[in-house]
C-alpha positions as CSV (number, residue, x, y, z in Angstrom):
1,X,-222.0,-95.3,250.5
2,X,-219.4,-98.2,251.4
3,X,-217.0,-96.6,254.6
4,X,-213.7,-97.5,254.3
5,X,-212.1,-97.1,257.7
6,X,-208.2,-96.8,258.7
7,X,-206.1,-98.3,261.2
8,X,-204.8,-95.9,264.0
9,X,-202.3,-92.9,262.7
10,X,-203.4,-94.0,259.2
11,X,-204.7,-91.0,258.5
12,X,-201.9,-88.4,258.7
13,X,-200.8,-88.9,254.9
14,X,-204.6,-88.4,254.1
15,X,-204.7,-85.1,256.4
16,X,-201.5,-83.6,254.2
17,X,-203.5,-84.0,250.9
18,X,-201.7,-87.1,250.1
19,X,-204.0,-89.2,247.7
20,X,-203.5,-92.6,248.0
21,X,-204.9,-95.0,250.5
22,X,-202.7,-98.1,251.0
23,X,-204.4,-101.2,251.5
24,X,-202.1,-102.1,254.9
25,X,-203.7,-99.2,255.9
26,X,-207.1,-99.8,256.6
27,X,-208.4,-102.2,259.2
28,X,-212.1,-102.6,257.9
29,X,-214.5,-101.9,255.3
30,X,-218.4,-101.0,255.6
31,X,-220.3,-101.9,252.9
32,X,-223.3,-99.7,252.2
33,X,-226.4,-101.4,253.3
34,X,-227.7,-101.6,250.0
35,X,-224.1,-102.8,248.9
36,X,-224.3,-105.9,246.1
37,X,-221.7,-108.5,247.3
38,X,-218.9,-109.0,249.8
39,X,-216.7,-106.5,249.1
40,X,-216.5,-102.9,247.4
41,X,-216.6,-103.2,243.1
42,X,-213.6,-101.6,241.8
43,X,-214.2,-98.0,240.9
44,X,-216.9,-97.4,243.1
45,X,-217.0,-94.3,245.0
46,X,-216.0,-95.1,249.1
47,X,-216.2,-93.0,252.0
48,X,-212.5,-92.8,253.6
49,X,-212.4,-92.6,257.5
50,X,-209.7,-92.0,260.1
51,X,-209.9,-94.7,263.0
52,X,-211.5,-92.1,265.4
53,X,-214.2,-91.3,262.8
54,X,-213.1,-87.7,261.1
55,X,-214.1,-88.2,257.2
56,X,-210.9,-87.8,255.5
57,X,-212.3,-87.8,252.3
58,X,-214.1,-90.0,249.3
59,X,-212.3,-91.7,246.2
60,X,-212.4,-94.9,244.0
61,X,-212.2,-98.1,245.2
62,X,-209.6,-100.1,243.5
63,X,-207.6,-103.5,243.7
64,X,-204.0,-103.5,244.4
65,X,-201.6,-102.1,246.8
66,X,-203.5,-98.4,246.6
67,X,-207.0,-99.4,247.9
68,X,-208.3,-95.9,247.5
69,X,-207.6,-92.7,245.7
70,X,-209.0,-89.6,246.9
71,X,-211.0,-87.2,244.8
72,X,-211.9,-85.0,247.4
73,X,-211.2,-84.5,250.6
74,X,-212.7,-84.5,254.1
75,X,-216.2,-84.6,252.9
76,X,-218.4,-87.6,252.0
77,X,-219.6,-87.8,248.8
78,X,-218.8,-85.5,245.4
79,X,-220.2,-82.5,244.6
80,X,-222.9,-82.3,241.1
81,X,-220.6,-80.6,239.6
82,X,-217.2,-81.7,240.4
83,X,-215.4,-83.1,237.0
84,X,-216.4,-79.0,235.4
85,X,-215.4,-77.6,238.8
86,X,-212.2,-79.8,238.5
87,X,-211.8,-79.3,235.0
88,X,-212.2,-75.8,235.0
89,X,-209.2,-75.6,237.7
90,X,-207.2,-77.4,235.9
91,X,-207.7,-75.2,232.7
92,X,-207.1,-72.2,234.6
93,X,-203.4,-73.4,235.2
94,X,-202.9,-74.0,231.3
95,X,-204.8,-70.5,230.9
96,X,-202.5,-68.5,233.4
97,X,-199.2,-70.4,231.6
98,X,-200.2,-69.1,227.6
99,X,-200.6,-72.7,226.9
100,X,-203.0,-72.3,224.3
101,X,-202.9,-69.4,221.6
102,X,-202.7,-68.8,217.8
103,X,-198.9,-70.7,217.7
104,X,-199.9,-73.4,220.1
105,X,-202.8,-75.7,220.8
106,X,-201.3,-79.2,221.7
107,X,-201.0,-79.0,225.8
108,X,-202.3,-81.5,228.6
109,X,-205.1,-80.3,230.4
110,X,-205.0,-82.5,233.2
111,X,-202.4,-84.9,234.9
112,X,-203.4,-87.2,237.3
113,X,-202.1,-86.6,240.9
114,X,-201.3,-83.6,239.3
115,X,-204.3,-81.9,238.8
116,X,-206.1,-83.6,242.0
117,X,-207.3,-85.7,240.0
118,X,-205.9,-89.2,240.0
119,X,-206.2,-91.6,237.3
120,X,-206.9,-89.3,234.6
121,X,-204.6,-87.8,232.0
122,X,-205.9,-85.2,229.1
123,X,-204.2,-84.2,226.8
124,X,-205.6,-81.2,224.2
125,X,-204.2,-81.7,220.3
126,X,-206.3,-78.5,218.7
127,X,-210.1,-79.1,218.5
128,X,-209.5,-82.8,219.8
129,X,-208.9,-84.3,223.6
130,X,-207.6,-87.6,224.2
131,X,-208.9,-88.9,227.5
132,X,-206.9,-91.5,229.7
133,X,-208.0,-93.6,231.9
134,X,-205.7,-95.4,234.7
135,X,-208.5,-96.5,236.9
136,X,-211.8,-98.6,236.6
137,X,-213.5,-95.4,238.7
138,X,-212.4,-93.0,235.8
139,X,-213.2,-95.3,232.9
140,X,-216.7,-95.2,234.7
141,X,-217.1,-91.6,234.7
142,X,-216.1,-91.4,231.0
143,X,-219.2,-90.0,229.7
144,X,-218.9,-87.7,232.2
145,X,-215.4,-86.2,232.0
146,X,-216.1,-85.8,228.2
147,X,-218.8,-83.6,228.5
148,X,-217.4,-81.6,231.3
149,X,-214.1,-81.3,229.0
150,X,-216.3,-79.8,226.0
151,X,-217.8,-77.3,228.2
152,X,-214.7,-76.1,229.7
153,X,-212.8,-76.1,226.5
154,X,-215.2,-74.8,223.8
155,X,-212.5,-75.6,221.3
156,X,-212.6,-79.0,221.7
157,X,-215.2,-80.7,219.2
158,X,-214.2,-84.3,219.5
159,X,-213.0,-86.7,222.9
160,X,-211.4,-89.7,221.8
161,X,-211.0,-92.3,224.6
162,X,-207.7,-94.2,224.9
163,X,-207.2,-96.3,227.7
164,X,-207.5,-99.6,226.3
165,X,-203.3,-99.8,227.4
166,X,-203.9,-98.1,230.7
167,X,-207.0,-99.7,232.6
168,X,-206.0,-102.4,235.5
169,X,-205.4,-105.6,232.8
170,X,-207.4,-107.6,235.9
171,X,-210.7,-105.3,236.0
172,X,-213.7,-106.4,235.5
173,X,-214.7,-104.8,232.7
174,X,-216.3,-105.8,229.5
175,X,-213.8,-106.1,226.5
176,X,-216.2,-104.1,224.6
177,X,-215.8,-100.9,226.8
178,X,-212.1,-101.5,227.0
179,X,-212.2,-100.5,223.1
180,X,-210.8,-97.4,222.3
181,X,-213.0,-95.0,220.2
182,X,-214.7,-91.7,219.7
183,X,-217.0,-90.5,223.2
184,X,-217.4,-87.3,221.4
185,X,-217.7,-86.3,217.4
186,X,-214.7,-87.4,215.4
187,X,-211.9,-86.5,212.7
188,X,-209.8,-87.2,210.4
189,X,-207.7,-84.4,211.1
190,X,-204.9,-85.6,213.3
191,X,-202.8,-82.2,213.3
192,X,-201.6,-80.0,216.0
193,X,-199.2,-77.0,216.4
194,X,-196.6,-76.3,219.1
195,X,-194.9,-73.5,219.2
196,X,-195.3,-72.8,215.9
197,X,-194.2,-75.9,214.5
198,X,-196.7,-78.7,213.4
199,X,-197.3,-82.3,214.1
200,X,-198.9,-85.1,213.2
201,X,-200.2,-86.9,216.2
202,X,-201.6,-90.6,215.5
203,X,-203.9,-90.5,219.1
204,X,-205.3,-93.9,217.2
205,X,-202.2,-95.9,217.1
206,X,-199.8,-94.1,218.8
207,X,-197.5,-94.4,222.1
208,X,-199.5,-92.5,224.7
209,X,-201.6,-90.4,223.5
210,X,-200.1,-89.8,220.7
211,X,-197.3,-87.7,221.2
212,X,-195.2,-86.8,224.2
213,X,-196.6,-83.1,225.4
214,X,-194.3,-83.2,228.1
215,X,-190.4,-82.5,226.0
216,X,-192.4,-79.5,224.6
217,X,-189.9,-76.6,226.9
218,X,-187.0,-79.3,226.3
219,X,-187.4,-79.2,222.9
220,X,-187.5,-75.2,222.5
221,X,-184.0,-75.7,224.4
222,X,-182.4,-77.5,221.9
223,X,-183.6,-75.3,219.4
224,X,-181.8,-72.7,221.2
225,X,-178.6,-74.9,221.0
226,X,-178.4,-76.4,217.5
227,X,-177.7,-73.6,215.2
228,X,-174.6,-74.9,212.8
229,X,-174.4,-78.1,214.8
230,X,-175.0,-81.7,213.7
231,X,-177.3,-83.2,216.1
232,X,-178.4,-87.3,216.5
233,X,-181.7,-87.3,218.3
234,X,-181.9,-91.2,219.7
235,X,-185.4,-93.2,220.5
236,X,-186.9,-90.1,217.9
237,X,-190.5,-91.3,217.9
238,X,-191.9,-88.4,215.7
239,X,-189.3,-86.4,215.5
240,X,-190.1,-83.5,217.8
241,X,-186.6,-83.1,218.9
242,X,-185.6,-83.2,215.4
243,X,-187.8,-80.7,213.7
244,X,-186.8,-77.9,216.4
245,X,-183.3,-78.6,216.1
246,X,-183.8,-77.9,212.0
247,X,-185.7,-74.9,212.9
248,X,-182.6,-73.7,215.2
249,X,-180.1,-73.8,212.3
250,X,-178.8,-76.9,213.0
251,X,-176.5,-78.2,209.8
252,X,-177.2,-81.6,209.9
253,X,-179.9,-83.9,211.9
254,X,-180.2,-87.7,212.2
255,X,-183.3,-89.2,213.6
256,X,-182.7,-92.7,215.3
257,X,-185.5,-95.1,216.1
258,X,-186.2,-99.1,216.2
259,X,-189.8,-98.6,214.9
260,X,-190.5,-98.3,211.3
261,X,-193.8,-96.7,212.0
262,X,-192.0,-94.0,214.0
263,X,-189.4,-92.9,211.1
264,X,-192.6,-92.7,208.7
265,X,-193.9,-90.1,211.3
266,X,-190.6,-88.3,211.5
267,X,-190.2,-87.9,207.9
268,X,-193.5,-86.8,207.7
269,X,-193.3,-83.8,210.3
270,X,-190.0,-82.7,208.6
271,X,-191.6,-82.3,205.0
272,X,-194.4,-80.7,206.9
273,X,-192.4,-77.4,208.3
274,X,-189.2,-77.7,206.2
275,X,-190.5,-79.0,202.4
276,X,-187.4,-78.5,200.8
277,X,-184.8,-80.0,203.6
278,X,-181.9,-81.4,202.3
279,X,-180.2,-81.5,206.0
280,X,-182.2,-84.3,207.9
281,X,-181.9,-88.2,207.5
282,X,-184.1,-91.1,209.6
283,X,-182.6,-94.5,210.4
284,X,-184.4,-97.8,211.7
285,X,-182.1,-99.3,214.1
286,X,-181.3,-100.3,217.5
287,X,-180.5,-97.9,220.0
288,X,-177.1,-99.7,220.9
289,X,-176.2,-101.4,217.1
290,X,-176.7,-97.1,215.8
291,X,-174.1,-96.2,218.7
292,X,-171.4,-98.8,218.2
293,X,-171.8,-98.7,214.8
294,X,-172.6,-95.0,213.5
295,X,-169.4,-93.3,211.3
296,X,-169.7,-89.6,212.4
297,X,-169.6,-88.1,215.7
298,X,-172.1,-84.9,216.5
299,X,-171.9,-81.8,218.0
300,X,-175.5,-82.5,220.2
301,X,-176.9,-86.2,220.9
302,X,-180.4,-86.0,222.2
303,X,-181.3,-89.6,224.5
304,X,-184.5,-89.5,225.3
305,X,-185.2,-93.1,226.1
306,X,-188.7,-94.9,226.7
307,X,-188.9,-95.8,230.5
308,X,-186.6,-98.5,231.7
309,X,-187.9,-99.5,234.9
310,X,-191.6,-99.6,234.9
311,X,-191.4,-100.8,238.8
312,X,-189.2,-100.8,241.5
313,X,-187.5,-104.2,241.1
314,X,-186.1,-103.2,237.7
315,X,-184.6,-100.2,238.9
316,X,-180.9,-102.2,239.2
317,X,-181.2,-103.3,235.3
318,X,-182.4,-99.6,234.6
319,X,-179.4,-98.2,236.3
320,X,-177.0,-100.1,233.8
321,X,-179.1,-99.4,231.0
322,X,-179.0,-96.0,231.4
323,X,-175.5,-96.0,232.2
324,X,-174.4,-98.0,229.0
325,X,-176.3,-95.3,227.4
326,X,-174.4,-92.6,228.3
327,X,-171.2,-93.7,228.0
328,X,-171.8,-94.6,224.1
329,X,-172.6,-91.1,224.1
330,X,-169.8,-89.8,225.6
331,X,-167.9,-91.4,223.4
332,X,-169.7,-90.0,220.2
333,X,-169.8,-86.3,221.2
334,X,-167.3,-84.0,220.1
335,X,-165.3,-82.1,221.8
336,X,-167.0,-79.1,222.9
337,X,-170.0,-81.2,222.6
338,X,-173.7,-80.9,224.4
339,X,-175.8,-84.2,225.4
340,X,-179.3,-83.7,226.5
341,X,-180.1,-87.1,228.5
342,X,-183.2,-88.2,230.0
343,X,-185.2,-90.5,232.3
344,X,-189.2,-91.1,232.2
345,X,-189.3,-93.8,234.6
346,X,-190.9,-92.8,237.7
347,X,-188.7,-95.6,239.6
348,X,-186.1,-93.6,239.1
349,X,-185.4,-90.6,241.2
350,X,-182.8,-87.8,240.6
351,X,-179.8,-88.7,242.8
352,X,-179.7,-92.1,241.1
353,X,-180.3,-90.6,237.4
354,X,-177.4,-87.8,237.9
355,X,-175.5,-91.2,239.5
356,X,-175.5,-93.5,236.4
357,X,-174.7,-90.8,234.1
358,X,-172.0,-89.4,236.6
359,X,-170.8,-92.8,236.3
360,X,-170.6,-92.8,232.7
361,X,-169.0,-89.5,232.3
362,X,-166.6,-91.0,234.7
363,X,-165.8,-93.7,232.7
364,X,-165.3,-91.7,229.5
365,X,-162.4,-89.9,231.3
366,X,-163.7,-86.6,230.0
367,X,-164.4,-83.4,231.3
368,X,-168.2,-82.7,232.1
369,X,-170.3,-79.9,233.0
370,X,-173.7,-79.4,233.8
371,X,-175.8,-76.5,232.1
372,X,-179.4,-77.1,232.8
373,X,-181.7,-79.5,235.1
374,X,-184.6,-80.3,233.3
375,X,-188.0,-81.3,234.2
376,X,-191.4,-81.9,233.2
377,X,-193.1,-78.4,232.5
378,X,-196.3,-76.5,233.7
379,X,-199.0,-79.1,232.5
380,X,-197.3,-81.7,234.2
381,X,-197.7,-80.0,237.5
382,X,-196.7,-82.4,240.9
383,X,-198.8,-82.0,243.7
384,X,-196.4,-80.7,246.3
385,X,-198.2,-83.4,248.8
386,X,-197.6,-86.2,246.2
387,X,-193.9,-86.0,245.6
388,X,-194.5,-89.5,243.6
389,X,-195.7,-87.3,240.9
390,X,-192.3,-86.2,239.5
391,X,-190.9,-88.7,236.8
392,X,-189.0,-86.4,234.3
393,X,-185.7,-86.4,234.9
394,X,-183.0,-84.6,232.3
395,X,-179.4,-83.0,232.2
396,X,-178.0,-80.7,229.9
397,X,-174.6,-81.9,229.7
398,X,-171.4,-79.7,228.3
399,X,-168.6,-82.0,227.5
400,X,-164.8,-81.0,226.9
């Protein structure tokens, strides 16, 4: 196997479980003596070193900035059955946390850095998985990772890969295998229950994989909120805020979204758990044109905005952005009023997310209290040694 072997001092990120390998970090590579080429292929499995010889661990070879992410540490190769012993883990955690039961069977089962397991996202929408791929290694092991996930999770009768959006644009891989399709069985069932409540999720077409698992504990929160309220839910995708905001009494919901597609979806979910709602009303607008324009003003606005800074040198842009944001809000909110405001961009820590909306509270001259600090729940675990993990960022906000 191809040795990849670090400068000096290198290795003390390695040694604290971190899992990336930076490629200013390593001062040479050995191919395997069998090795095809001049260099490592992307994906392929490389032995990590320290400069003093210790194995640190092995991992996937990749192009870019992180040369090398770690899949198991301080040994040399991967165990037969790693993705079930990995797997399994990671379903313990979703076990131990009630994740899935009679009321609820849409959950991720694994998440990257996470689970120890970078690359890969899973998420679990009843008897389906929708597998992720972020790397060329785990689009390799495809086949693999499917089958390991049906034996694990005996529920799951069908694995539909998705990562045509998510490999490396650059990889060499045929366009063919970049398709997304069915690893696994397949349905045309495309339903799922959380909490009780149930959802459409479009895993073909969709953003993601096809809904966002992560709002799930954010969403039971607003439920808790929205009894007699009128409530805006902004950038609605498929409603999920909005159907447990009608569940929670609320008297009056609008659901705010540029895509056409994305009210269809909304509307949908409504008439699925409340048939006979009279209370509920989608728009297809702009974020921005609905805010300077909209009549009423609402008891709870929900902002939960796609990412705005994707890397680090749109962070500045992202900053305003979210800040113009807020401050419509503020200004729409009634007295007495709750936003719930969040950030999914990973560029984006929580000093400068609390700074722009501080900023905009500021500006709205109103008085502004913070309830709750919300996160990314349970099945979006962050490796304590890969702080880089935590990208959900939300405030519960109570405004005079």
């Amino acid at each position: 196997m191809t040795t990849v072997i670090l400068n000096k001092h290198k290795e003390e990120s390695v040694l604290r479980f971190h899992p990336w390998i930076f490629s200013g970090a390593i001062r040479k590579v050995v191919l395997d003596k069998d090795h095809r080429g001049d260099a490592p292929e992307e994906g392929e499995l490389v032995v990590v070193q320290s400069s003093e010889g210790q194995t640190l661990g092995v991992g996937h070879w990749q192009v870019g900035s992180i040369a090398v992410r770690i899949l198991e540490f301080f040994t040399d190769h991967l165990p037969d059955n790693f993705w079930e012993k990995s797997l399994s883990f990671a379903n313990g955690l979703r076990k131990s946390a009630r994740l899935s039961r009679e009321d609820n069977n849409t959950y991720r089962l694994v998440h990257g850095e996470g689970d120890f397991l970078p690359g890969l996202v899973i998420d679990i929408y009843d008897d389906t998985a929708v597998l992720q791929a972020h790397s060329v290694g785990m689009h390799k092991h495809r086949m693999e990772i499917a089958e390991a996930i049906c034996r694990v999770v005996p529920e799951v009768k069908n694995v539909y890969y998705k990562s045509e959006g998510t490999l490396p644009y650059k990889a060499p891989i045929p366009e063919d295998e970049r398709k997304d399709c069915y690893l696994i069985g397949q349905t045309t069932s495309c339903l799922a229950m959380e909490n009780g409540l149930t959802f459409g999720i479009d895993w073909l077409r969709g953003q993601k994989t096809g809904f966002f698992v992560d709002q799930r504990e954010n969403r039971a929160l607003v439920e808790q909120y929205a009894r007699n309220k009128t409530v805006l839910n902004m950038f609605c995708y498929t409603g999920g805020f909005s159907v447990y905001a009608l569940r929670g009494g609320a008297k009056l919901v609008h659901s705010v979204d540029s895509s056409a597609k994305a009210i269809e979806l909304v509307n949908e979910n409504v008439a699925r758990n409340f048939p006979e709602c009279k209370n509920h009303e989608a728009f297809v607008d702009d974020a921005f044109h609905f805010l300077d324009h909209a009549e009423n003003k609402y008891d709870l606005i929900i902002l939960d905005p796609p990412a705005f800074a994707k890397h680090r040198d749109a962070v500045k842009h992202a900053l305003q952005g979210y800040k113009r944001l807020n401050a419509k809000a503020f200004e729409m909110i009634k007295e007495g009023g709750l936003l719930f405001t969040f950030s999914c961009s990973q560029a984006i820590d929580k000093d400068m997310f609390r700074l722009a909306v501080f900023s905009a509270a500021a500006m709205s001259g109103r008085k502004v209290r913070i309830l709750h600090q919300l996160h990314q729940p349970q099945d979006h675990p962050i490796s304590i040694y890969h702080p880089e993990g935590e990208y959900l960022k939300g405030l519960v906000l109570w405004v005079e």
